[in-house]
C-alpha positions in Angstrom: 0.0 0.0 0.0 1.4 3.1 -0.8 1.0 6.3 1.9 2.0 9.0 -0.2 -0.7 10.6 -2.4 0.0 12.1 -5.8 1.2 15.8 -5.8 -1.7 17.5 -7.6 -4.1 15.7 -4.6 -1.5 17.3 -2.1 -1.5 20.4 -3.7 -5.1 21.0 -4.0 -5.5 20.2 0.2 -2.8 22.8 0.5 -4.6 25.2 -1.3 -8.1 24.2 0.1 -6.4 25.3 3.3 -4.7 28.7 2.6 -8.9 29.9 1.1 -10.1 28.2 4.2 -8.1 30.6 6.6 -8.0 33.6 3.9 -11.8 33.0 4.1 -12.2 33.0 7.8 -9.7 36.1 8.1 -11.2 38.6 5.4 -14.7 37.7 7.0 -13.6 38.9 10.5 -11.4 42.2 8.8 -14.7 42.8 7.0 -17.2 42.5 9.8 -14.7 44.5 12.1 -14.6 47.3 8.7 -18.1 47.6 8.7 -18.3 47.6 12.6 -15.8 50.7 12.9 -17.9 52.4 9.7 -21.3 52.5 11.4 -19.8 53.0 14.9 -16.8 55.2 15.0 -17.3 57.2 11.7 -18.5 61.0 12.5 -16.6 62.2 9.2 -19.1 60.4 6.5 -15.7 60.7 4.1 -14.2 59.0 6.9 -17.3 56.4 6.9 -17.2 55.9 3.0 -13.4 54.6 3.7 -14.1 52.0 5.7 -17.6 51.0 3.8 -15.4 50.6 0.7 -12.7 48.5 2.3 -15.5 46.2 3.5 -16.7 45.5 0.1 -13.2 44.9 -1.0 -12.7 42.1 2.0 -16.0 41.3 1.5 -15.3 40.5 -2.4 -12.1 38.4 -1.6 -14.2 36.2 0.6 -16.1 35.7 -1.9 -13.4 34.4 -3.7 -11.4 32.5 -0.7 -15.6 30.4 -0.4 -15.8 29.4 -4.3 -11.9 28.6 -4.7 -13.0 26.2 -1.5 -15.6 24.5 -3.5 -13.1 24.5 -6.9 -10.5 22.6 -4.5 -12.8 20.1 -3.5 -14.3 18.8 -6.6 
């Protein structure tokens, strides 16, 4: 029996991981961006910042969740 996989099966886990933990981190950065916009924003310029930076780390999520799914199948 033979333990070791082949490369492109170990390479797809490895990359399944790295969008699992980018996925996880630019959902927290984004919930904390839109947290600080609503909350600590007096200066709507100020607010407008931080609204687009969410939708930035909101749109690499996004991305981190299908590349997931395209490392699974």
């Amino acid at each position: 029996m033979n333990i070791y996989s082949d490369a492109k099966d170990i390479i797809y886990g490895q990359l399944g991981h790295f969008f699992i933990i980018l996925s996880f981190v630019s959902a927290i950065v984004c919930a904390i961006a839109y947290f600080i916009a609503t909350q600590f924003s007096e200066n709507k310029e100020n607010a407008r910042s931080w609204i687009a930076f969410g939708r930035k780390t909101f749109v690499v999520h996004t991305i981190a969740v299908i590349a997931v799914f395209v490392c699974y199948t």
